[in-house]
py3Dmol code that shows the C-alpha trace and the ligand (Angstrom):
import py3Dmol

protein = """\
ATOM      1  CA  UNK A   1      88.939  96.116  84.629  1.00  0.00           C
ATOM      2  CA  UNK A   2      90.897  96.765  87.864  1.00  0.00           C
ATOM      3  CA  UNK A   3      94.408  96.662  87.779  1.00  0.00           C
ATOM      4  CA  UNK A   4      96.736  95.018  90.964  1.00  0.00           C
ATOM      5  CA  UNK A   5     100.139  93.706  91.392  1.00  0.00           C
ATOM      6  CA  UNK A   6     100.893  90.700  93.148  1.00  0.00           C
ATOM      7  CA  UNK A   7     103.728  90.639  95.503  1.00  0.00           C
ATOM      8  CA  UNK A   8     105.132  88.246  98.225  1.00  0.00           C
ATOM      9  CA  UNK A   9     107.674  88.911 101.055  1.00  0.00           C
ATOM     10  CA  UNK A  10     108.755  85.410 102.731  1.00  0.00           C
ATOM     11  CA  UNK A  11     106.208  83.782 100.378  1.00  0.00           C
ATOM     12  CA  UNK A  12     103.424  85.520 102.337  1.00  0.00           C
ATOM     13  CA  UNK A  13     101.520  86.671  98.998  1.00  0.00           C
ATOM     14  CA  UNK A  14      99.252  89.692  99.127  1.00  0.00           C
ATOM     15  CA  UNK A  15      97.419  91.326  95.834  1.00  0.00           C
ATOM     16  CA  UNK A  16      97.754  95.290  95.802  1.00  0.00           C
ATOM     17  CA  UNK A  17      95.528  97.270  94.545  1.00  0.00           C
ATOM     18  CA  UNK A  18      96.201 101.184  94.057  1.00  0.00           C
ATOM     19  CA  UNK A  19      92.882 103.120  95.186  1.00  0.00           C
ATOM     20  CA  UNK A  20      94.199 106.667  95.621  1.00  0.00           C
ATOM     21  CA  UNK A  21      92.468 107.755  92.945  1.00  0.00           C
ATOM     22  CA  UNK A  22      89.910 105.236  91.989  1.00  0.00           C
ATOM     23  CA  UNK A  23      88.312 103.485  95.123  1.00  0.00           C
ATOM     24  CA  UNK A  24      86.857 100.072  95.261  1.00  0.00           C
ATOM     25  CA  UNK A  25      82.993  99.201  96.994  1.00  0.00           C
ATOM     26  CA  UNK A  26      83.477  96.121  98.515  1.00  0.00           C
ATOM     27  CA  UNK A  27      86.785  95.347  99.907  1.00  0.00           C
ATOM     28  CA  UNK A  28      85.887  92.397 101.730  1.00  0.00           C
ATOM     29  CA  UNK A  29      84.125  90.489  98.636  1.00  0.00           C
ATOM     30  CA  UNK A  30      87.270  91.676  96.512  1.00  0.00           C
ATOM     31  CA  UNK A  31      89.506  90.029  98.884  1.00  0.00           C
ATOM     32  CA  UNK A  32      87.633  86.726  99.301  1.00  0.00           C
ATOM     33  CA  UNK A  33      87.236  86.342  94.920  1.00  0.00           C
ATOM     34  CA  UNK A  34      90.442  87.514  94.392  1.00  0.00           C
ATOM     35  CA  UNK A  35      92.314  85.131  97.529  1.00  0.00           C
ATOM     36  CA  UNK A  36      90.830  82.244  96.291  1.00  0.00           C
ATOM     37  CA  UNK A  37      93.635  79.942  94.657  1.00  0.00           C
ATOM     38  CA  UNK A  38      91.200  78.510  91.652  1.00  0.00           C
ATOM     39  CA  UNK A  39      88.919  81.186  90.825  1.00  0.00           C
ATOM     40  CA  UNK A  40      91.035  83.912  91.822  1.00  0.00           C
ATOM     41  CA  UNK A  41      94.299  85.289  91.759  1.00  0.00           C
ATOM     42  CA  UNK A  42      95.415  83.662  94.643  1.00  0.00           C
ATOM     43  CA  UNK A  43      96.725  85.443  97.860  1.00  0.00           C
ATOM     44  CA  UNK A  44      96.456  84.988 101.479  1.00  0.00           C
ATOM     45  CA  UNK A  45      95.445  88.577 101.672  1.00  0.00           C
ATOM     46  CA  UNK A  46      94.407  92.272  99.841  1.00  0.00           C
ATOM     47  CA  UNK A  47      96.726  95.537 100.434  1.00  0.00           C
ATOM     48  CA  UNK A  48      94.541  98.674  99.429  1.00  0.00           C
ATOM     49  CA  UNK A  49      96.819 101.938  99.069  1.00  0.00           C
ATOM     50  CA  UNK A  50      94.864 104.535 100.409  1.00  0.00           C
ATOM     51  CA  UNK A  51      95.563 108.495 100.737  1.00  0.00           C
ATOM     52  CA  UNK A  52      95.607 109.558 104.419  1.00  0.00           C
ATOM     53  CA  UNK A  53      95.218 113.044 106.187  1.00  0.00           C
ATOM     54  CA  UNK A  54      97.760 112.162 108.792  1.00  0.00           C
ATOM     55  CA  UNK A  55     100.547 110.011 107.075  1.00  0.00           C
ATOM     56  CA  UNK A  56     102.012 109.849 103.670  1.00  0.00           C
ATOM     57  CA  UNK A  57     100.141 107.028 102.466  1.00  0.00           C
ATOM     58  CA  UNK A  58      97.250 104.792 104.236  1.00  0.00           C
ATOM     59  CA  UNK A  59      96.841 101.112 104.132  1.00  0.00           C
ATOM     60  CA  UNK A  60      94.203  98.661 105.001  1.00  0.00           C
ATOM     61  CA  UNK A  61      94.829  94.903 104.764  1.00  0.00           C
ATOM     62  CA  UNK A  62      91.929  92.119 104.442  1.00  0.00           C
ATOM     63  CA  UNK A  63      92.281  88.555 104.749  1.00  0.00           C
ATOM     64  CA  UNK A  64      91.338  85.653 102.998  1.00  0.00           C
ATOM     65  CA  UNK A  65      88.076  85.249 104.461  1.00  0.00           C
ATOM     66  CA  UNK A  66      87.164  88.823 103.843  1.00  0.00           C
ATOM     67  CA  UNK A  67      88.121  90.163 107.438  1.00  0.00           C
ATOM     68  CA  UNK A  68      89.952  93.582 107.949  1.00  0.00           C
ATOM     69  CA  UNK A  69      93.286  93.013 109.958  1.00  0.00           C
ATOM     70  CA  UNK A  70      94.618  95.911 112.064  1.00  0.00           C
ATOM     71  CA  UNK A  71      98.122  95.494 110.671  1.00  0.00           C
ATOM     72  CA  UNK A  72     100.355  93.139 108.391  1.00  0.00           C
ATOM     73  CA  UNK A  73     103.887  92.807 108.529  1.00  0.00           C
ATOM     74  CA  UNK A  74     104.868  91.658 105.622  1.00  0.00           C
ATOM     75  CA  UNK A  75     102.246  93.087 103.810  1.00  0.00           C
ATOM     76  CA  UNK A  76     103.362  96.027 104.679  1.00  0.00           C
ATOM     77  CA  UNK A  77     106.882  95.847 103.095  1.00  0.00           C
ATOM     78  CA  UNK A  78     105.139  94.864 100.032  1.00  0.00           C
ATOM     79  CA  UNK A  79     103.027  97.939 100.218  1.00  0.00           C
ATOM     80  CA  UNK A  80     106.493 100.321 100.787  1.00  0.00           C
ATOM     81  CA  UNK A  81     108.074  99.074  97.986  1.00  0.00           C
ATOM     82  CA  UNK A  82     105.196  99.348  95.219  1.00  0.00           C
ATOM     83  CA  UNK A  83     105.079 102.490  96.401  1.00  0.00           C
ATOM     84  CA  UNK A  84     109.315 103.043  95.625  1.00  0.00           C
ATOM     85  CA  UNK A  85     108.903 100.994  92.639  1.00  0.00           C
ATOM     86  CA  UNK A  86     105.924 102.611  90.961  1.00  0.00           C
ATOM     87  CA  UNK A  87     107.538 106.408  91.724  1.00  0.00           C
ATOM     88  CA  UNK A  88     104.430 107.005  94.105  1.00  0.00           C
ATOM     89  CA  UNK A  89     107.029 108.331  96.154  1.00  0.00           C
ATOM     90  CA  UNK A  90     110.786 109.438  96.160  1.00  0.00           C
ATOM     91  CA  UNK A  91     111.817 109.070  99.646  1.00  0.00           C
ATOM     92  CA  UNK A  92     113.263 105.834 100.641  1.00  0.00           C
ATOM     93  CA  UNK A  93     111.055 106.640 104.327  1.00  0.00           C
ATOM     94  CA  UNK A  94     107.724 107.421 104.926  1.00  0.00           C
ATOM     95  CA  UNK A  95     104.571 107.687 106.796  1.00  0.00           C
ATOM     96  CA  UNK A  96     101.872 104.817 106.694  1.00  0.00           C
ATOM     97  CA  UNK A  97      98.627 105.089 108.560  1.00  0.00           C
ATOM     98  CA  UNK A  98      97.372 101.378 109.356  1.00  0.00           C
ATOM     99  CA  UNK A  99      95.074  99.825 111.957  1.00  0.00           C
ATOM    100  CA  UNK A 100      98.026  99.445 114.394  1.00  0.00           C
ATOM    101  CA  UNK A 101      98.699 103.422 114.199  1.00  0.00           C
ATOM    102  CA  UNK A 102     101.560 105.168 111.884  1.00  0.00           C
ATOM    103  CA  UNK A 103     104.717 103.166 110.885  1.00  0.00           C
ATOM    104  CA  UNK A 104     107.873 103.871 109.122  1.00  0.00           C
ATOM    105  CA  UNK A 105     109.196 101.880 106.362  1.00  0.00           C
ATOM    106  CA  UNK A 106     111.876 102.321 105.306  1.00  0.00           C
ATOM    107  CA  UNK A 107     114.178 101.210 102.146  1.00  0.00           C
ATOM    108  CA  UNK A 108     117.170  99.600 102.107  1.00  0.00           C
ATOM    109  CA  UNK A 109     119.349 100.419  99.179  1.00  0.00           C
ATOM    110  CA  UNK A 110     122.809  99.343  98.173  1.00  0.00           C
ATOM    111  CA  UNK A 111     123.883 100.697  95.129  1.00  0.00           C
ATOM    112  CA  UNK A 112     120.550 101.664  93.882  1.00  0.00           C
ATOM    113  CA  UNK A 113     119.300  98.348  94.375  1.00  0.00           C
ATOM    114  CA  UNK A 114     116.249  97.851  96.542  1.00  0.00           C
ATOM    115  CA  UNK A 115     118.135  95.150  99.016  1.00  0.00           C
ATOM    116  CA  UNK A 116     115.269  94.638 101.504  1.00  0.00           C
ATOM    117  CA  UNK A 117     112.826  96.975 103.751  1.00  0.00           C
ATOM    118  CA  UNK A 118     113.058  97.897 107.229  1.00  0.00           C
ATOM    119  CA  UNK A 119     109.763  98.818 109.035  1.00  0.00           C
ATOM    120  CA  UNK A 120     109.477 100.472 112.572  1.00  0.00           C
ATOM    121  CA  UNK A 121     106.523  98.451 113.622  1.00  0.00           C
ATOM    122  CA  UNK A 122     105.615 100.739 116.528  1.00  0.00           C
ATOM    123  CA  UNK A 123     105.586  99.492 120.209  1.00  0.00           C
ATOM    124  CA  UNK A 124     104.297  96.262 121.168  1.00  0.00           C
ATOM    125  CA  UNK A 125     101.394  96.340 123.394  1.00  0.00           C
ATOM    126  CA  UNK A 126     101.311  93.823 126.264  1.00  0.00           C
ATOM    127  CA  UNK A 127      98.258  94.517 128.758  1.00  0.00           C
ATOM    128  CA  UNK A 128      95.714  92.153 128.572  1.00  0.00           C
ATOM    129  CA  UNK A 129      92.947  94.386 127.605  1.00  0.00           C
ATOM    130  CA  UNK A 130      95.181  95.895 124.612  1.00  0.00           C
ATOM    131  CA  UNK A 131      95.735  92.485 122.565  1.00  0.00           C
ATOM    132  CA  UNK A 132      92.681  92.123 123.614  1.00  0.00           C
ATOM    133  CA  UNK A 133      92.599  88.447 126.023  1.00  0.00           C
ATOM    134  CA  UNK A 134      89.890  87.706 128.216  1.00  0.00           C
ATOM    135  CA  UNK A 135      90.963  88.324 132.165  1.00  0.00           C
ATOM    136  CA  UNK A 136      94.021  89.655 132.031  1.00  0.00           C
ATOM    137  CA  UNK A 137      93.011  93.471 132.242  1.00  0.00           C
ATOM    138  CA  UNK A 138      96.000  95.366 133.842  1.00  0.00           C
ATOM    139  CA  UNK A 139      98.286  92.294 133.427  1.00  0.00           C
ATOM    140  CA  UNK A 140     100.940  91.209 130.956  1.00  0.00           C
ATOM    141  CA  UNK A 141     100.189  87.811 129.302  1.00  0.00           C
ATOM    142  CA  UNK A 142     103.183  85.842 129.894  1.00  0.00           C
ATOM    143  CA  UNK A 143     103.406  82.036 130.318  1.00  0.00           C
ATOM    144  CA  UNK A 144      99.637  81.446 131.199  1.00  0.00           C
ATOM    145  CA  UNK A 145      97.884  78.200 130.778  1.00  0.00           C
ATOM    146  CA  UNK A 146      95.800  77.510 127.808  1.00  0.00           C
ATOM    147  CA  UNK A 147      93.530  74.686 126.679  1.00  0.00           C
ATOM    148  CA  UNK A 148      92.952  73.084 123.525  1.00  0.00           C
ATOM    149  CA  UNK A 149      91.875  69.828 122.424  1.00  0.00           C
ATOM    150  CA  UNK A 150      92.455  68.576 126.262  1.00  0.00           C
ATOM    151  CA  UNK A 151      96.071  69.752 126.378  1.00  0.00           C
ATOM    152  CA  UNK A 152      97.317  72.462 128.432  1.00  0.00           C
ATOM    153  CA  UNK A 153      99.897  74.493 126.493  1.00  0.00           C
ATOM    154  CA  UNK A 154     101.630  77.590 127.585  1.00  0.00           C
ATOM    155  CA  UNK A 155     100.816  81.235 125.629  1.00  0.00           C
ATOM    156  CA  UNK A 156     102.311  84.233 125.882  1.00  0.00           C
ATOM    157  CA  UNK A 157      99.838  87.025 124.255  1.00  0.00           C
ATOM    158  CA  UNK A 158     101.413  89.824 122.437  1.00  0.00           C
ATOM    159  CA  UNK A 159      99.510  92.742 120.274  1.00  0.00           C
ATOM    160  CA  UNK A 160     101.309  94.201 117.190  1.00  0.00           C
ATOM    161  CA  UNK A 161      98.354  95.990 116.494  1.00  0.00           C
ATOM    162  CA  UNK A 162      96.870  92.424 115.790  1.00  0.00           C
ATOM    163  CA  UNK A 163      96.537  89.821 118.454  1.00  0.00           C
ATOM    164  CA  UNK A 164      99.441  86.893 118.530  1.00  0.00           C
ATOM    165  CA  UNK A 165      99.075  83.602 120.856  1.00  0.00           C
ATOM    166  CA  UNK A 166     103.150  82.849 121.234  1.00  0.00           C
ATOM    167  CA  UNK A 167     103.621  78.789 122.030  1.00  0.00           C
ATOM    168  CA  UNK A 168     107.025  77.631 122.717  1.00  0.00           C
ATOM    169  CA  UNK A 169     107.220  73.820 120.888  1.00  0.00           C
ATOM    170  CA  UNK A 170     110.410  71.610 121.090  1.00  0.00           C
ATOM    171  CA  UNK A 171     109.925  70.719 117.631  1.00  0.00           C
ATOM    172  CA  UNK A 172     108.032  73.196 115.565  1.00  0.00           C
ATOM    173  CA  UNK A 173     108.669  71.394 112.171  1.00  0.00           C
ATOM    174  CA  UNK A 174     106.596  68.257 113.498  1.00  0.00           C
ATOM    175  CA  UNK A 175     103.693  70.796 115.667  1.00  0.00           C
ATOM    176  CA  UNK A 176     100.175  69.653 113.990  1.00  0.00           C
ATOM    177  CA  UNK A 177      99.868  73.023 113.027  1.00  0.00           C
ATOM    178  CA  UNK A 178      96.940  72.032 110.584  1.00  0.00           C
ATOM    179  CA  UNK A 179      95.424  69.960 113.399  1.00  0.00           C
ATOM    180  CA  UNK A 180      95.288  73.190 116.625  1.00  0.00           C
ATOM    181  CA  UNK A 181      95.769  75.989 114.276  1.00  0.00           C
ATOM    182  CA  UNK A 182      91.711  77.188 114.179  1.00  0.00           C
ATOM    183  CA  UNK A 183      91.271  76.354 117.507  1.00  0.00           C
ATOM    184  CA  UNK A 184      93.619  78.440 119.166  1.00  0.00           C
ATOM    185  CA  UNK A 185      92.306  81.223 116.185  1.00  0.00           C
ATOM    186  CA  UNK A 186      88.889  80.882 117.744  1.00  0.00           C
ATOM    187  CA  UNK A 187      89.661  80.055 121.777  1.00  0.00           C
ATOM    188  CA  UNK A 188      87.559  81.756 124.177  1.00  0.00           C
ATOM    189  CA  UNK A 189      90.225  83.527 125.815  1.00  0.00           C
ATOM    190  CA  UNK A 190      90.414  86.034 122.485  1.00  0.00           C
ATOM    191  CA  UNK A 191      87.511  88.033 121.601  1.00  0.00           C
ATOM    192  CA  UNK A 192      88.710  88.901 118.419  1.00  0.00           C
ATOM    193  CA  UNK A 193      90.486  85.790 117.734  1.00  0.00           C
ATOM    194  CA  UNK A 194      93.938  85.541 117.404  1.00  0.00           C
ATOM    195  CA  UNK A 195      96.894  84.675 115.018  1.00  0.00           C
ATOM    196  CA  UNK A 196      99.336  81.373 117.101  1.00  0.00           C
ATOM    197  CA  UNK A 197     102.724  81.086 116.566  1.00  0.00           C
ATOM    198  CA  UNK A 198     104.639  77.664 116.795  1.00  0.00           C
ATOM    199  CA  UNK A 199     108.048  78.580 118.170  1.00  0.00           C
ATOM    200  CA  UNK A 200     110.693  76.905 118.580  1.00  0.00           C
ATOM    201  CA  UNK A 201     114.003  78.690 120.125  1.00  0.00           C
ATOM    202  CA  UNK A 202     116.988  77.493 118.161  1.00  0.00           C
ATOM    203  CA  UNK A 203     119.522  79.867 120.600  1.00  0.00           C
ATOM    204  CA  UNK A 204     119.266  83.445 121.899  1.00  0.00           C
ATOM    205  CA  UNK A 205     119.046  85.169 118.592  1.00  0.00           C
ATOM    206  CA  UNK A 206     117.379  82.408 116.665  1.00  0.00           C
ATOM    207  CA  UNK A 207     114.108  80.596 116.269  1.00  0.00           C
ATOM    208  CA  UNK A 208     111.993  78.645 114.016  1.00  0.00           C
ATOM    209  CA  UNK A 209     108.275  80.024 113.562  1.00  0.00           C
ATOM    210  CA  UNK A 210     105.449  78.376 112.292  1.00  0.00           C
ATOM    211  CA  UNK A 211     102.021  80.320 112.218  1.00  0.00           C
ATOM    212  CA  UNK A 212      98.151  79.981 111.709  1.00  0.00           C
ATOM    213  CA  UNK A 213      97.029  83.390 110.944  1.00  0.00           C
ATOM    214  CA  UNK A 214      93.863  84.191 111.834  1.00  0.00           C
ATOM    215  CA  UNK A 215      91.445  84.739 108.788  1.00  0.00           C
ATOM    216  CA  UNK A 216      93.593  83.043 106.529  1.00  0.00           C
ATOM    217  CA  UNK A 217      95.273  79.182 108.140  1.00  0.00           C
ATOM    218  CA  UNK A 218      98.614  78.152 107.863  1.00  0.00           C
ATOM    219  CA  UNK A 219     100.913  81.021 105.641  1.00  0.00           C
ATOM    220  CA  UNK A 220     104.273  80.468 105.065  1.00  0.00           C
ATOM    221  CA  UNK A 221     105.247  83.738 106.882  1.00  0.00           C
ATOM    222  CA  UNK A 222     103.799  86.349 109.328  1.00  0.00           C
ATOM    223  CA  UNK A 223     105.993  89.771 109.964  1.00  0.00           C
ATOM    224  CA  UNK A 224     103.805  91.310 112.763  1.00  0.00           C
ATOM    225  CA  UNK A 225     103.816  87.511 114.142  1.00  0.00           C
ATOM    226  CA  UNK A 226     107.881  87.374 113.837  1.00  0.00           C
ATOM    227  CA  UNK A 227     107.637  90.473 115.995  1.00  0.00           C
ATOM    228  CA  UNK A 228     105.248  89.447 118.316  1.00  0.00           C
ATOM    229  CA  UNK A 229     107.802  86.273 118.877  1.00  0.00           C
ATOM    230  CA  UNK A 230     110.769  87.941 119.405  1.00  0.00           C
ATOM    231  CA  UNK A 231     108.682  89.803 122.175  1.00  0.00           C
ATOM    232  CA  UNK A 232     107.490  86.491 123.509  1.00  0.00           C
ATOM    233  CA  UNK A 233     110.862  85.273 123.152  1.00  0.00           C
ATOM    234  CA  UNK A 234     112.065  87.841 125.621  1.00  0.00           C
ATOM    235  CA  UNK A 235     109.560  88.114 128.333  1.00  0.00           C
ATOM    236  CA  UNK A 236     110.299  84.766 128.604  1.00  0.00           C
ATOM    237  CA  UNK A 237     113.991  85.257 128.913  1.00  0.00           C
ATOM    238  CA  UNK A 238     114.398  82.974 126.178  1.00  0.00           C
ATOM    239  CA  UNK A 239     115.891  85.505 123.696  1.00  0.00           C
ATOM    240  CA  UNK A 240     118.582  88.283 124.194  1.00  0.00           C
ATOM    241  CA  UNK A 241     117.039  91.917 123.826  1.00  0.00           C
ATOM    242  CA  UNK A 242     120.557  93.553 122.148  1.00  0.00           C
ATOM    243  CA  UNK A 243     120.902  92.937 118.704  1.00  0.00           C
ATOM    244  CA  UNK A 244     119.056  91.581 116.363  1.00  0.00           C
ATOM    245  CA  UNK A 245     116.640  87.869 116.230  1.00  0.00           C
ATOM    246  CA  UNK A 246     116.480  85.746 113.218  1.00  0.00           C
ATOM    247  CA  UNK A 247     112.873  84.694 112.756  1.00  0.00           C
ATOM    248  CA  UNK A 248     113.101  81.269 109.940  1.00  0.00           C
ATOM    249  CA  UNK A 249     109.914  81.217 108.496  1.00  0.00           C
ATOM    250  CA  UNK A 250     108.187  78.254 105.942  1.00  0.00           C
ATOM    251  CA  UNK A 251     108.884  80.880 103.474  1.00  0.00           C
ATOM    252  CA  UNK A 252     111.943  82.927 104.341  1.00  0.00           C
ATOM    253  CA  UNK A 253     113.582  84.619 107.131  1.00  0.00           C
ATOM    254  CA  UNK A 254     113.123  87.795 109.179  1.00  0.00           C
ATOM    255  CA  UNK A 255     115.616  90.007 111.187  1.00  0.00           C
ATOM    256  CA  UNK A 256     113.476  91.303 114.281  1.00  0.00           C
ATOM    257  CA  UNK A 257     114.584  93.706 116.932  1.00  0.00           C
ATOM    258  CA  UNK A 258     113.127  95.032 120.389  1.00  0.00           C
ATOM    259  CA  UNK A 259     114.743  98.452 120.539  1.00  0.00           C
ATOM    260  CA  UNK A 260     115.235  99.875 123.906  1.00  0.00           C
ATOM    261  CA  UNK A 261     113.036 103.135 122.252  1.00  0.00           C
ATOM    262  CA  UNK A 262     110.612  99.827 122.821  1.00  0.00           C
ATOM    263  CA  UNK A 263     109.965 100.243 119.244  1.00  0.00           C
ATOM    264  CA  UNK A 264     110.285  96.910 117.440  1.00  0.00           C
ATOM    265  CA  UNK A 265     111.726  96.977 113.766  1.00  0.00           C
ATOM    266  CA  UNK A 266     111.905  94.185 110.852  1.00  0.00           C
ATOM    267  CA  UNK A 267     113.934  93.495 108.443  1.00  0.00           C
ATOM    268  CA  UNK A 268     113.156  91.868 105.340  1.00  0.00           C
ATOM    269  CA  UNK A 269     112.530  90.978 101.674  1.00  0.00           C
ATOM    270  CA  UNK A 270     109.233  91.879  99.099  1.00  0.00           C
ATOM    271  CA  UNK A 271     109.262  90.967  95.872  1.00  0.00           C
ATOM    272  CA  UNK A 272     106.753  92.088  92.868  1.00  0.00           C
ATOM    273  CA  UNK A 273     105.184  88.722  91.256  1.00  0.00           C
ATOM    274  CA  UNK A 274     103.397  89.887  88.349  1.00  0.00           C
ATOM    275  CA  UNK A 275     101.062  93.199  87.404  1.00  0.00           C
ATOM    276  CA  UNK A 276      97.566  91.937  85.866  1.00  0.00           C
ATOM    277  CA  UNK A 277      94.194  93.031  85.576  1.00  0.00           C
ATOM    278  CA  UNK A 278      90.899  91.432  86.811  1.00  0.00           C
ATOM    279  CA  UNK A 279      88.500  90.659  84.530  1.00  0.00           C
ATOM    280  CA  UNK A 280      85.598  91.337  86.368  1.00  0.00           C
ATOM    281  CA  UNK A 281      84.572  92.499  89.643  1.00  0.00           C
ATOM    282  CA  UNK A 282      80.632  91.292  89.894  1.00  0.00           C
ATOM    283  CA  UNK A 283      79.186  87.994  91.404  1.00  0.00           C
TER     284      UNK A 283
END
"""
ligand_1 = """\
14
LIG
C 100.308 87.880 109.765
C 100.423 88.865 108.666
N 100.446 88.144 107.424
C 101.721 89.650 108.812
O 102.658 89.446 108.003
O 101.829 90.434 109.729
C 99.253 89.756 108.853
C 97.950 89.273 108.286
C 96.792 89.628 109.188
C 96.458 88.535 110.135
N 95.940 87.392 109.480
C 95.409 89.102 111.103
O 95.816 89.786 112.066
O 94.199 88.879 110.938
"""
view = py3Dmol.view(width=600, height=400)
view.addModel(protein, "pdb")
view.setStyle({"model": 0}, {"cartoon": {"style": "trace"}})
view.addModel(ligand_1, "xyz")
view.setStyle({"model": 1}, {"stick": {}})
view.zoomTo()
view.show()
């Protein structure tokens, strides 16, 4: 029997499993029998708490479909605060190693209540070759042509650690998202596919997102994508850089800023579920 929690932060639902002392085989099998919504638990996505020789704490995050993502957003808030919750730690900040290098989470208290979690999400990288997108080595990605289903649409490519196709919609509520999601996921121009955001720019410190994540469809909320927006949002000089963006998700809503450190930081909620154990591992 394996014990997890189950946690959600903008109804983006992850299962967590604690491995620093008792490791796991097969992540990738684990996360596509425990995903599953009928003969699973149900997530779009495993967090594994690892230990780490360079931060505090390590995490690795798979998907759905049993690939490893560099980074998750709002995964990652989830993962800060089992860690505060379950007195694994005692500091409201600390180190995590991830795919997308070593962030800081922090937590956000008010009176001894756990109000939300703030995460420095690191720098945002922009070249080409970094998120990665094919022919754009040396380059920023920024308003360039793409073509799906024998539309042109415009992208702007952003990496948070994990790639993110950025498409400005007028009307992101009525975007067949179900329709275009995979086949921007899978579009030639990203070698290792990519997660698309449906944006649509309410004013200069507000937008709507929609996203297909890559590995796992349509999620009601995406915290390295809300990033990856708000970047996207002001290369194209559509969003202001000082002060803080509201991202509204399906699911909830994120407060995103582009620090002039060029660190980017979220704001936001996680929320424990339920604790449980699985019943069995094999098959
Ligand atoms: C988008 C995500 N849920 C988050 O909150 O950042 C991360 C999940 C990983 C994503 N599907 C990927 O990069 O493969």
């Amino acid at each position: 029997m394996k014990k997890f929690t189950k946690w959600q932060g903008c109804g983006n639902d992850f299962v967590l499993f604690d491995c620093l002392h008792e490791d796991i085989e097969d992540y990738a099998e684990l996360a596509r029998k425990v995903c599953d919504r009928h003969y699973g638990v149900g997530a779009d996505g495993i967090l594994v708490v690892l230990p780490s020789a360079e931060a505090d704490f390590r995490m690795r995050i798979f998907n759905t479909d049993g690939s490893e993502a560099e980074m998750c957003g709002n995964g990652i808030r989830c993962f800060a605060r089992y860690l505060y919750d379950f007195g694994l730690t005692k500091e409201t900040r600390f180190t995590v190693e991830t795919g997308a290098g070593i962030l800081v989470p922090e937590i956000v208290l008010d009176g001894g209540t756990v109000k939300g979690i703030k995460v420095d999400m690191g720098e945002p990288h922009l070249l080409g070759e970094e998120i990665p997108v094919i022919g754009f080595d040396g380059q920023q990605v920024v308003a360039q042509p793409i073509m799906v289903e024998g539309r042109t649409y415009q992208f702007t490519a952003v990496s948070m650690g994990n790639p993110h196709c950025v498409i400005f919609v007028d009307d992101a509520e009525n975007f067949p998202i179900y329709e275009l999601g995979s086949k921007f996921e899978s579009h030639e121009l990203f070698p290792r596919k990519t997660n698309t955001e449906f944006v649509e720019v309410k004013d200069r410190q507000h937008v709507r997102m929609r996203v297909w994540e890559r590995g796992a469809a349509v999620t009601l909320a995406c915290g390295t994508g809300s990033c990856a927006t708000v970047v996207a949002g002001i290369l194209n000089d559509k969003l202001d850089r000082a002060g803080e963006t509201e991202v509204e998700l399906d699911g909830g809503r994120l407060r995103i800023h582009w620090a002039d450190n060029n660190h980017v930081f979220m704001t936001g909620p996680a929320e424990l579920v339920f604790s449980g154990e699985l019943a069995d591992l094999e098959a």
